[in-house]
N, C-alpha and C positions, 0 to 999 in steps of 0.2 A: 515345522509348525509356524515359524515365523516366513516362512516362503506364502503359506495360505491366509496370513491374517492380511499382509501387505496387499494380495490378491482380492481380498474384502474389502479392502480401503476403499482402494483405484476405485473399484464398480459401486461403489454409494457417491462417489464423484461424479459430478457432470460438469463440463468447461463448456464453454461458449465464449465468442468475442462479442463486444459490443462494438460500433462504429458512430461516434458523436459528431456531428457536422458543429465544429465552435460558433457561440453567437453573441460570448460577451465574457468579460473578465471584470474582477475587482482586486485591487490589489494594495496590500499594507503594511510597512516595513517598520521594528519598532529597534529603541537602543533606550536600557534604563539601568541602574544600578537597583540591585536584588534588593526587595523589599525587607527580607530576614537581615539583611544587616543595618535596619533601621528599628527593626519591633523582630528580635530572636525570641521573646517568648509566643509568638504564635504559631510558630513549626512544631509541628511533628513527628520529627524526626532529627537525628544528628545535623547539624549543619555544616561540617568542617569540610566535606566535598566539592558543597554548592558553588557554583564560580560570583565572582562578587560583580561581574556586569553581564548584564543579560542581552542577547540579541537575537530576533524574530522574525519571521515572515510570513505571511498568508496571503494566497492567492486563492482565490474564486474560479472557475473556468463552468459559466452556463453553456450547454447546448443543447442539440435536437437528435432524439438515437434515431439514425438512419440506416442499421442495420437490416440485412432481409430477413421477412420473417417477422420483423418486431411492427410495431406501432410506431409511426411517425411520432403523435399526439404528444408521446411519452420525451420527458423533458429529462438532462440529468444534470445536477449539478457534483463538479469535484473541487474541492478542498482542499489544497497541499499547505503544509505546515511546514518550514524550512526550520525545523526546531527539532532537538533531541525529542528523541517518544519516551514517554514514563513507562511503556510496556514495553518496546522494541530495542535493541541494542544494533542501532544501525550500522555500526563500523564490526560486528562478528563474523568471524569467518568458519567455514563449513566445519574447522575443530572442534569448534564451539558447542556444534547441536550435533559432534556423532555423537551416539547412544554409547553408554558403558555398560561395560559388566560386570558381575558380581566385586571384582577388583579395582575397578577403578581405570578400564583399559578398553581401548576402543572395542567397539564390537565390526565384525566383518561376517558377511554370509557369503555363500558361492552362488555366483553367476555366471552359466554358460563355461563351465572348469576354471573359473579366478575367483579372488578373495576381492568382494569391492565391502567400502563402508558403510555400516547402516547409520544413517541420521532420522534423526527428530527434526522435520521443517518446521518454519513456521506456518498457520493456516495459511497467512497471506500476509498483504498491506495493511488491512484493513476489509472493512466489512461494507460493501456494497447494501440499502436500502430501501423499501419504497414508503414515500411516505402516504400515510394513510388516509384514503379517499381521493388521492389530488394523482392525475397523470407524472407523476416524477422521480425521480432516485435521486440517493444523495451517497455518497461516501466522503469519509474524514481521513487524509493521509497523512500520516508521518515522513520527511522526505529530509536529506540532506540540502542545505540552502545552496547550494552550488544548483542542483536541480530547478527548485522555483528562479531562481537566476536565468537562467535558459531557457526556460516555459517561457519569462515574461521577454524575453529577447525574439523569439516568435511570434508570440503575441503582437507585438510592436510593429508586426511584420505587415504588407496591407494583401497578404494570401490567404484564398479560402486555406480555413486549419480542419484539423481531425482529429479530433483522439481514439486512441484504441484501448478495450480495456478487455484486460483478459479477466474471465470472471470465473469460480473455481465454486460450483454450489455442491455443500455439506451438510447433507438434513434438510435444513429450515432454514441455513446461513449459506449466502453467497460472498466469497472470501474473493478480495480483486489480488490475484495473484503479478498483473504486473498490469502496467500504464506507459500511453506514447503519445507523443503529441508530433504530428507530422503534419506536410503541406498535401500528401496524397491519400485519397479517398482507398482507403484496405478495401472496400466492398469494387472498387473497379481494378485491381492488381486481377 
């Protein structure tokens, strides 16, 4: 039964790459001490966690989708956040999301006569956009700052850039399952 539900999955899925030809960046780095340990009564929730100095990044990356197939016209802008996500648990590892069973113990199905493990992914990164009436897409990423570090170290660079962006569409949501930024154009590989 669960060989056919997974079977249902995949085929409501459609992946597509995008190919963004880069044509501009902003970029903003921040350092502050947590605002709950100036006024704790306006949290909502425990604070004992919270780290007492906060640090930030975001970076902008406009370009132009130059994919075939697609419209030039069509503009996209990405977003990386070099910050914890309040939804995502960026440092989990594949134990993390196998599925359990009634016990509390991994689950495994057979594939091809072996036990592999079934997981729970997540949809993606984040959720790819378009916005409404205007030529553009927009997505908002969560990203360990070592990443925006090395975006902007490219950046810096004076090469035509590209980004790649694998996009994973689910119903009526397109989930960006993974992101690149390189000096080679993927549409001429």
């Amino acid at each position: 039964m669960k060989r056919g539900t997974a079977a249902r999955r995949s085929s409501t899925e459609v992946h597509s790459h995008l190919t963004i030809a880069v044509e501009g960046y902003e970029a903003s780095v921040s350092a502050r001490v947590n605002h709950y340990a100036y006024e704790p009564r306006y949290a909502f929730r425990p604070l004992d966690d919270q780290p007492v100095h906060e640090f930030s990044s975001r970076l902008v990356v406009a370009g132009t989708i130059v994919s075939e197939g697609k419209s030039a016209t069509n503009c996209c802008l990405v977003t990386l956040y070099g910050d914890p996500s309040p939804a995502f648990d960026l440092d989990a590892r594949l134990e993390d999301i196998a599925e359990l069973d009634d016990h509390g113990s991994p689950r495994y199905r057979q594939y091809r006569g072996k036990e592999v493990p079934v997981y729970r992914p997540p949809k993606g990164l984040g959720v790819l956009g378009k916005v409404k009436g205007q030529p553009e897409w927009q997505t908002s990423l969560f990203v360990k700052p070592v990443l925006v570090d090395r975006w902007l170290t490219l950046l810096c660079s004076s090469r035509d850039l590209f980004m790649s962006l694998h996009e994973c569409k689910t119903g009526r949501t397109r989930w960006v399952r993974g992101i690149e930024l390189g000096t080679v154009n993927p549409e001429e590989e």
